[in-house]
ZAPAKE-472759 format. One record per residue: x, y, z of N, C-alpha, C in turn. Coordinates in pm, whole numbers, plus 50000, padded with zeros to 5 digits. Layout:
<fibas>
XYZXYZXYZ
...
</fibas>
This chain:
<fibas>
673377121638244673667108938178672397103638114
672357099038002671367097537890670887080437912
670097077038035670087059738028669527052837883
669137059737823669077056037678669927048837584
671327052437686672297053937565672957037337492
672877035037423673527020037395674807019937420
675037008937521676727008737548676786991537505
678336991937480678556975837438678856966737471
678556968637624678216956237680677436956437830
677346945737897676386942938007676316957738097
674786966138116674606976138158673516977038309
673846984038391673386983138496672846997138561
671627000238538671647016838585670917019038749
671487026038827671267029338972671927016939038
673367012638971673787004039089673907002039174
674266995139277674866999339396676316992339423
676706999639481678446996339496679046992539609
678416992539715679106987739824679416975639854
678386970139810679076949539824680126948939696
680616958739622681956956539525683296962239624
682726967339700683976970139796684716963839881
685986966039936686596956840078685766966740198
685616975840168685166984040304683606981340333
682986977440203681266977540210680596984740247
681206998940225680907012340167680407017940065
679497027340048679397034939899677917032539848
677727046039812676067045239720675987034839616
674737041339497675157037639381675667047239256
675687041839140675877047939026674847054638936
675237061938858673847065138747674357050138650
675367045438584675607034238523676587026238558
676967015938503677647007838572677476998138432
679046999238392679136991438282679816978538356
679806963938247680516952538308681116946538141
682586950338120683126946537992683456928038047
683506922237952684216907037973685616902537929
685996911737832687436914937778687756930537729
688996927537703689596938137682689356947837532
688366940837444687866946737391686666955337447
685946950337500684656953737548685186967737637
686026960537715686926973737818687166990137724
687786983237632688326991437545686657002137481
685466995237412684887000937387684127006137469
684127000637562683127008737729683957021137738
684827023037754685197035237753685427045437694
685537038837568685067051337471683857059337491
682717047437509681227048837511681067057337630
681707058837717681677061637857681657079137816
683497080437800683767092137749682947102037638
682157092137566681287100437471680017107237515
679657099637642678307100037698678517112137772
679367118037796680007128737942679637124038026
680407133738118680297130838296681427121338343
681387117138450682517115438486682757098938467
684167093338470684027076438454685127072238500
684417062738559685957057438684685967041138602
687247036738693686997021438683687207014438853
686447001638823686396997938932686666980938913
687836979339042688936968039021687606957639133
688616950339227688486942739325687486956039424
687886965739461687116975739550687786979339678
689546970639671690146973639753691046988639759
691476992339842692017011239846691077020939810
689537016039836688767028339787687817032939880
687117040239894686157046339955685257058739886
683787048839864682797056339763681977063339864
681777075139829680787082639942679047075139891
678677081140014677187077740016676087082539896
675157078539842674677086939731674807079739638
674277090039522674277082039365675367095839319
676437084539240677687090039178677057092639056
677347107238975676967107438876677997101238763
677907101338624678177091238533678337078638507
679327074738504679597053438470681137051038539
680597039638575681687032138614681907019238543
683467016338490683297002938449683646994238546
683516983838555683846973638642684406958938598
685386959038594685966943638571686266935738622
685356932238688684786913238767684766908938684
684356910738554683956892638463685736894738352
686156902138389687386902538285688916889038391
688266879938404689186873138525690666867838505
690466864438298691096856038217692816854238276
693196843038284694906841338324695366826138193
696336827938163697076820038092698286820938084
699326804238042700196805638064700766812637910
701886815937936702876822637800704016817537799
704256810337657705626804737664706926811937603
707846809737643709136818937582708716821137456
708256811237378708496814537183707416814537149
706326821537266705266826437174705796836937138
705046842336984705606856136956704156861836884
702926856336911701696861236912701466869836955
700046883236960699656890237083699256883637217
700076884537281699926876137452698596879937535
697796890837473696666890237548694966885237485
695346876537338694936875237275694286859937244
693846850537320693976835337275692596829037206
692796821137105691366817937079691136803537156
690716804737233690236795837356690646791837474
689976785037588691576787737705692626779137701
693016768837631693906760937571694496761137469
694266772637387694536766037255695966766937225
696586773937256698276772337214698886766037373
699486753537398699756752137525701236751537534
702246762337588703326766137607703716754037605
705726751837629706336741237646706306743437786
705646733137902706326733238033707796744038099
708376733238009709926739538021710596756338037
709486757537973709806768937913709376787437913
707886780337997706696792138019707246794738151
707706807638172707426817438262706816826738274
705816824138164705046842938199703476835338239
703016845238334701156843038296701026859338286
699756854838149699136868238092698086867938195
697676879538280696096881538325695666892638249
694186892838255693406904538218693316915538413
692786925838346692976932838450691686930538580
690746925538511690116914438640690286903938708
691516898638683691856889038793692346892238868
691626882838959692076891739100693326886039163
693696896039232695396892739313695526874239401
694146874439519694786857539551694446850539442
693686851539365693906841139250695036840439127
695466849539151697136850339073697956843539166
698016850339287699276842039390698676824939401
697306822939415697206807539405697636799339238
697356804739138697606801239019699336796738996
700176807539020701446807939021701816796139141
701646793939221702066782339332701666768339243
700276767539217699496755639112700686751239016
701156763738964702146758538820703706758238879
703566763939009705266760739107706196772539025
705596779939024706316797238994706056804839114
707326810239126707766818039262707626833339209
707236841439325707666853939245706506867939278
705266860239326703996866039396703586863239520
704856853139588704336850339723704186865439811
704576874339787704816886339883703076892039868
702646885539794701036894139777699856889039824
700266878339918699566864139978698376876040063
697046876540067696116879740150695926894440103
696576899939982696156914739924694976910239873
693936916539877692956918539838693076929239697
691766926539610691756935739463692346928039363
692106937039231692526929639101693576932139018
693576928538930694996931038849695446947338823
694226948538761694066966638721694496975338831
693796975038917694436985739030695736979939097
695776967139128697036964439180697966971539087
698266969938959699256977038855699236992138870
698236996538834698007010038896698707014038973
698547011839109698877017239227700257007239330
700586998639223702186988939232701336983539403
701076976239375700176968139535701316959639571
701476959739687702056949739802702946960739916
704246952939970704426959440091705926952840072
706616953240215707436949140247707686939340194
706486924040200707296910840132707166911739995
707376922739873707056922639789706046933239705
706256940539548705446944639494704976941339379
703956943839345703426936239223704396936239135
704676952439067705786956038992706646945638934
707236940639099708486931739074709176920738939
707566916238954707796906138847706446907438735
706446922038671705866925738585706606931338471
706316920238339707586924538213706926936438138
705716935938148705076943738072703326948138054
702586960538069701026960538114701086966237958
699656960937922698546964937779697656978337867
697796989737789696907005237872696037007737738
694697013537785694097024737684694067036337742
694467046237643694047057737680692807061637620
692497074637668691397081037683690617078637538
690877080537399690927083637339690187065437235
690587056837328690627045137293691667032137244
693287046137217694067036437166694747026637241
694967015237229696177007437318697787008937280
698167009737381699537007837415700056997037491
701196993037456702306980537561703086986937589
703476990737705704456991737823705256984337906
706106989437873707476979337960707686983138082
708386977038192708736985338309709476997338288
710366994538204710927008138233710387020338151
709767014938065708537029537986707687033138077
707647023838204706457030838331707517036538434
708527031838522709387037538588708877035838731
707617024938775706847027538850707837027739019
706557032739113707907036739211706967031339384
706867036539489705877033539623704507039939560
703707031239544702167028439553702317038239429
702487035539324702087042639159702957029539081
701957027738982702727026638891703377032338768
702757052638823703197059738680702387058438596
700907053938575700577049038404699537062538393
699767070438465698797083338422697537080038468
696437088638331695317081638300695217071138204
695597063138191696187049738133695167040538208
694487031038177693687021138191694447007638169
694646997538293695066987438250694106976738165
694756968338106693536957238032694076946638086
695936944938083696036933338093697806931938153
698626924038200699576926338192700486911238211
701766914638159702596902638148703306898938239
703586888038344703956885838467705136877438439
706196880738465707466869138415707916864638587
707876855838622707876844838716709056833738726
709346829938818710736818338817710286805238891
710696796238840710506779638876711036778739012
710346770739074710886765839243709786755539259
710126748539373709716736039464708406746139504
707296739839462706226744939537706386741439681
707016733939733706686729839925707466746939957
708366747539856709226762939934708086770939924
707286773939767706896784739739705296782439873
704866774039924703866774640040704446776540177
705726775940234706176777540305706516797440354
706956794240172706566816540213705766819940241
704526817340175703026820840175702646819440286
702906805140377701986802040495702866815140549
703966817740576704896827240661704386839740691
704346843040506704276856540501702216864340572
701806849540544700356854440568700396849440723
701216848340784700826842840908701436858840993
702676868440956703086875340979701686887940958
701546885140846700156897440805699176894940904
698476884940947697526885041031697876887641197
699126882341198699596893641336699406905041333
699936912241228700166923841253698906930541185
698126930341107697216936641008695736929241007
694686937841017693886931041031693076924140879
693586915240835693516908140703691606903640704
691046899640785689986894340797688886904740763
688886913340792688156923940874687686929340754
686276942940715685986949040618686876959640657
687806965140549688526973240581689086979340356
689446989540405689806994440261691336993240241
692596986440298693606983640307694666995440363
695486998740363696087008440478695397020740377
695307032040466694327043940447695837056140425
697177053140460697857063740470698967055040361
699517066440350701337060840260702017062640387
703097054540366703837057440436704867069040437
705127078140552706047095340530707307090840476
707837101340445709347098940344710167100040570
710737085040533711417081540646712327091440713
713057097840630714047114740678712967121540768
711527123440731710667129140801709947129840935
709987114540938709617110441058710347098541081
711537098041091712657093241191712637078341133
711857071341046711747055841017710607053741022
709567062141100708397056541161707367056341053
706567045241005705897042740946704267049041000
703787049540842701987057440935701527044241043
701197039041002700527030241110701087033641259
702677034241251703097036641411702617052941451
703207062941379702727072341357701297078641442
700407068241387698647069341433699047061741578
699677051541580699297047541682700067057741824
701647065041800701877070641902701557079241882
699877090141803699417099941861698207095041897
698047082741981696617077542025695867074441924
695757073741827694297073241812693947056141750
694717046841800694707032041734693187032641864
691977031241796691217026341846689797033241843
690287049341820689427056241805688187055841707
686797056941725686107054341687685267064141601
684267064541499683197074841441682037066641411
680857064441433680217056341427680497043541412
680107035641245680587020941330681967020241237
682787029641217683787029541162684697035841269
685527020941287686767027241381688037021241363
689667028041371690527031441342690977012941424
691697001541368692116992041408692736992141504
692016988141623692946987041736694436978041704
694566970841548695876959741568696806965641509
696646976341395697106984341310696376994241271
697097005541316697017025441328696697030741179
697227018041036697077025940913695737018240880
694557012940954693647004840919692357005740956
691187012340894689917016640955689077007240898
688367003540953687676989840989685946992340998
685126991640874683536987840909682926976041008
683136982941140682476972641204681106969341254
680426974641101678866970241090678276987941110
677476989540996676756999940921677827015040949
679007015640923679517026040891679167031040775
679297044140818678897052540634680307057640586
679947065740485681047071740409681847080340495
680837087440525680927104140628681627099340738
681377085040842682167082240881683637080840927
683337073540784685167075440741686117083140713
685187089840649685907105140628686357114840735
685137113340839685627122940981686467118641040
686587102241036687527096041078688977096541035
689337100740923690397104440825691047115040907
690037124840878690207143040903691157140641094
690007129741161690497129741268692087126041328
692277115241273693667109041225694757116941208
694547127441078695667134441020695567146541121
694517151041207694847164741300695807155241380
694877146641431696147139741583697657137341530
698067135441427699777132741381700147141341390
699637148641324699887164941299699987173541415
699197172641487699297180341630700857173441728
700717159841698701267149641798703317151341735
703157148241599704607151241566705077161441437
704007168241402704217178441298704317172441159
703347158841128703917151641000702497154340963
702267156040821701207156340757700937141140670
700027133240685699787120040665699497123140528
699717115940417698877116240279698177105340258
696687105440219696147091840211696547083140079
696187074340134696267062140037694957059939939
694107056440030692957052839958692857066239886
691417058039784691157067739683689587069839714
689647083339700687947084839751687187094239620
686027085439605685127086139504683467098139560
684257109739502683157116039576682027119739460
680957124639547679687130239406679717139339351
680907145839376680787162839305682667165439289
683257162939211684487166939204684627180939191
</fibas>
């Protein structure tokens, strides 16, 4: 990678990445781009792709795990891309497009959509939508990460998936061009949203009116249920397994899975497997990568030995040598 190289916008070389993570894991980078919109997004990656080597993007830092070391090529990163606005039925403008953060202000009545860019992050969508008394994201109350990967990888669970109430995501491909996608031009399905190598920028959220006292009443619920059961607080990379196709293993979800072949508790340095939940490995102060990883390997022998199911991970792991 050529640190020479002019990229078009805010540049960062020998980053480091672990305080961008939920796990607070991970070396650094050889670069580390930071676009502010979806233009910038758009030309970082061109710039990226022209430079060779390899180029990821990097959301909130939740579902991931960066090994130790310096990653070779660029990463973009969209923290400063945060932008949310409302959209009214009869705009018929480009919706990811505004010249200022007010300047066209929907009819009340009438706006059900908010546009985000693919850096805003998930509780600040579910708090935004309650603010304006739109229902429709309470199921995502305490997900951690940002717009981009949540779409990506259709984020949430049981009370809800992002998907749900998504009319439509803005993608670039490789190449630089944009596309708009509808749900059903994506087809998205459990933890994908289908978009390939497709890059989100931005996407359209269509939402329904309710009594905010209801729409906090889910929220307090649903996050009061999550912290029973999941350890929400904790540095953690969010569940580490998918869950098995249910025919397979009888209903039983990974988390139970891990936990009735022992290993809810098991440890690898300071990375150990959540004693509260089996799909949840937990930095509890200077875990490394390698860690986690043995800790993985360890996991999927014990299921495997214990009921003959082969676990598939969830997270996504960012290694130095593909």
């Amino acid at each position: 990678m050529n640190s020479s190289t002019t990229w078009p916008c805010a540049a960062l070389l020998n980053a480091s990445l672990s305080s961008r993570t939920t796990l607070k894991i991970g070396g650094e980078v050889e670069v580390l781009l930071e676009p502010t919109d979806p233009e910038e997004l758009r030309l970082a990656l061109v710039a990226a792709h022209e430079a060779g080597g390899p180029v990821r993007l990097l959301g909130g830092g939740a579902n991931l795990l960066i090994e130790d070391g310096v990653l070779p090529g660029v990463v973009i990163a969209t923290a400063r891309m945060r932008r949310t606005f409302r959209l009214g039925d009869r705009w018929d403008g480009d919706p990811y497009v505004r010249e200022g953060a007010d300047a066209i202000e929907p009819d009340p009545e009438s706006a059900t959509g908010l546009v985000a860019w693919s850096g805003a992050t998930l509780p600040g969508l579910v708090r935004t939508a309650y603010e304006l008394g739109w229902t429709g994201l309470e199921g995502l109350v305490g997900v951690p990460g940002h717009l981009g990967g949540g779409v990506t990888m259709n984020a949430g669970g049981r009370w809800g998936e992002l998907w749900d109430v998504i009319e439509s995501v803005r993608v670039i491909d490789r190449s630089g061009a944009v596309h708009d996608r509808g749900r059903a031009d994506c087809n998205p399905s459990y933890r994908n949203g289908n978009l390939g190598d497709h890059v989100v920028t931005g996407a359209v959220l269509r939402l329904e009116p309710a009594s905010k006292p209801e729409i906090y009443e889910r929220m307090k619920t649903y996050l009061a249920e999550k912290k029973a059961a999941q350890p929400v607080t904790e540095s953690s990379s969010g569940c580490v397994f998918k869950n098995p196709d249910p025919e397979l293993s009888e209903g039983r979800s990974a988390g139970l899975l891990v936990e009735q072949a022992g290993a809810k508790g098991l440890q690898r340095g300071g990375a150990i497997v959540s004693p509260l939940h089996g799909n949840f490995i937990l930095n509890r102060g200077g875990a490394t990568a390698k860690d986690v990883l043995d800790l993985i390997d360890d996991v999927v022998a014990m299921v495997a030995d214990k009921t003959g199911i082969s676990l598939e991970r969830e997270v996504q792991i960012w290694r130095r040598a593909e």
